[in-house]
N, C-alpha and C positions, 0 to 999 in steps of 0.2 A: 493459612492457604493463600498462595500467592498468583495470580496473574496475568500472562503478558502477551499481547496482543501484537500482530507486527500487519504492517503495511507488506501488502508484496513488492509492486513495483519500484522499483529505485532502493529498499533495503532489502528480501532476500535474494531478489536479482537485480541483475543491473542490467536492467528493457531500457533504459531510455533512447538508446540509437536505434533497436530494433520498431520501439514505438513510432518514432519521428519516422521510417522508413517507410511503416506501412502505411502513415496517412500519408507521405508524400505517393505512394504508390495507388492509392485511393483517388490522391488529386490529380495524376498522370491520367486515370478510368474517366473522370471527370472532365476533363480539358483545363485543372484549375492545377495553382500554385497555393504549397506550404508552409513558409518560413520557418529557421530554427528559434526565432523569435519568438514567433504567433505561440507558436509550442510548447516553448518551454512556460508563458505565461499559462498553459491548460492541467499544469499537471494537479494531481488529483482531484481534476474535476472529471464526471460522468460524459459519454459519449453522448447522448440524449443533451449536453449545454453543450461540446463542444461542434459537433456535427453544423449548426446552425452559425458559429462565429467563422469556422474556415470556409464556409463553401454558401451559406444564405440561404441554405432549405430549411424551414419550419413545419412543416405537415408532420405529424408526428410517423405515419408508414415510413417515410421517405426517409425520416430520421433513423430510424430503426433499421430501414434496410442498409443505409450506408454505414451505421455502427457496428450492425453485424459484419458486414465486407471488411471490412478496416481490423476487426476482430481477427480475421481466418487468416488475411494476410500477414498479423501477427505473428498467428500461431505456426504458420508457413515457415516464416521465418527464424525462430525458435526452437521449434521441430529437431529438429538435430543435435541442437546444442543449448541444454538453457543457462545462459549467463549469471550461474550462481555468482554472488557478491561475497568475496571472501570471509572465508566464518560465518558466514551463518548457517550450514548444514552443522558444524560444532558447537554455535550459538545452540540452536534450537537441540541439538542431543543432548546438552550437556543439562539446561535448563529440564528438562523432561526427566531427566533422573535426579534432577533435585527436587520434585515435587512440584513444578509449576504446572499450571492448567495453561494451555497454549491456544491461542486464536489468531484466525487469520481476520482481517479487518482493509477489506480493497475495494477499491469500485471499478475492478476489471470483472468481466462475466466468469462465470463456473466451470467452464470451459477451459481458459486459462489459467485458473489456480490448478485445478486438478489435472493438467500440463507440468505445470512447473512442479508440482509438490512430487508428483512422481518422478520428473526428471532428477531431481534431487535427493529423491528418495528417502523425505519427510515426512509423507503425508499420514500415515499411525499417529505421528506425535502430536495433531493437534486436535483439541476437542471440540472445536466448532471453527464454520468456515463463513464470515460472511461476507457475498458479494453483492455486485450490481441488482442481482436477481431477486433480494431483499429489501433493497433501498431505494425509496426515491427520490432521495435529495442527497447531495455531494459534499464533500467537502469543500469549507467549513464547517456545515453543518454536522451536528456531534452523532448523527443517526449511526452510524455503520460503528461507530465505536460504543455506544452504549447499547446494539443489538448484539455485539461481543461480549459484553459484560454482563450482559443480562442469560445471555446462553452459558456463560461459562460459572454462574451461580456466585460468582462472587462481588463482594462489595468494590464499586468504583474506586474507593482509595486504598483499597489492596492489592489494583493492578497499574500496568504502566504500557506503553503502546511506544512502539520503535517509528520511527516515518523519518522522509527526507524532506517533507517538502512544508511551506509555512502554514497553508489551508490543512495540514494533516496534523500541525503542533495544535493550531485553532481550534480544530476537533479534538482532540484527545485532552485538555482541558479541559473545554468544553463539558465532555463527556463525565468528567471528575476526575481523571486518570493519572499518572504522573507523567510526561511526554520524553523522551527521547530520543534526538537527532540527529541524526547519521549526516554528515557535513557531505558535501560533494557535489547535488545538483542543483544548489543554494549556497551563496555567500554565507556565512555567520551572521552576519548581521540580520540576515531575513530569516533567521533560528535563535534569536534570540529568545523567545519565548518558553524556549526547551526549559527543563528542570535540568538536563544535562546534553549535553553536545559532547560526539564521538566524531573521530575519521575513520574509526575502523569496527567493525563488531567486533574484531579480537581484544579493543578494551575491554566488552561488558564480558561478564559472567552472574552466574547464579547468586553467589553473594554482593556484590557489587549492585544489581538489581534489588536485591531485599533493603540493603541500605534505605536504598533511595528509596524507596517504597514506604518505608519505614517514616525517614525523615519527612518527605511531604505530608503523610498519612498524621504526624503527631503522638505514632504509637512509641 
């Protein structure tokens, strides 16, 4: 039995404009400024660290309320259309009838995945969903991928985790896992960590993941 765990943002969709939108939209409410820079160094880290680096609130309500805002205007914007990242609705069907156990592994809120996974019209295919609502520590730390593997009963070096970003190679490592790295919102070089580096999910497939699963594992 095999396992595979995917990051949402930046590999089954592609939020990262949508993301940077809404917190600039957040900072416009605020009277502050964004950058695409500030931003792109936050990716997979939790709203709860990044709320306090763009805007200087630490009161933990104040934190929560503006991650929740930031969140809606997301979802606002989303809403309509969600920015599947080519193949991975084929990714994820195709792996599902080969027998893998499927997990989601994000640190966006429940709200959001169970958006997206309907938009997409994945959400049957996976057997545990874990978000922010779980976790409360971000990537790097390995928490959000070993509460996947621990939900999905299988051993850490019988699964492998999709992500885009270097704190989510870190983690899934970490975690025990084999890592996999969707190239795009990161240089290669800041992926080099991966067991394997992709441009597109239309390279992996069912067999191709067992490989590797395989080869790292030692089975």
């Amino acid at each position: 039995m095999f396992g595979l765990i995917f990051d949402m943002d930046g590999v089954l969709v592609d939020s990262t404009r949508a993301h940077f939108q809404s917190w600039c939209l957040l900072a416009e409410e605020l009277g502050q400024q964004v950058t695409e820079e500030a931003f792109i160094q936050t990716f997979g880290r939790q709203n709860r660290d990044i709320v306090p680096l763009f805007f200087g609130y630490d009161d933990q309500e104040t934190v929560q309320k503006l991650g929740d805002r930031k969140e809606e205007l997301y979802r606002d914007i989303i809403r309509q259309h969600v920015p599947a990242n080519d193949g991975a609705v084929e990714l994820v069907r195709s792996c599902h009838q080969a027998g893998f156990k499927l997990a989601i592994g994000s640190s966006g809120p429940p709200q959001n995945i169970d958006l997206v996974l309907k938009g997409m019209r994945i959400g049957p295919y996976f057997d545990v969903r874990i978000t922010s609502k779980q976790c409360t520590r971000g990537k790097p730390d390995p928490q959000v991928f070993s509460l996947a593997i621990e939900g999905l009963g299988i051993p850490a070096h019988h699964c492998a985790v999709v992500e885009d970003a270097p704190s989510g190679i870190q983690a899934a490592l970490a975690a025990g896992a084999a890592a996999i790295a969707l190239a795009g919102n990161h240089p290669p070089q800041a992926l080099a960590a991966a067991n394997l580096i992709v441009n597109s999910l239309r390279e992996l497939s069912p067999d191709k993941l067992k490989r590797l699963i395989a080869q790292k594992s030692g089975d």
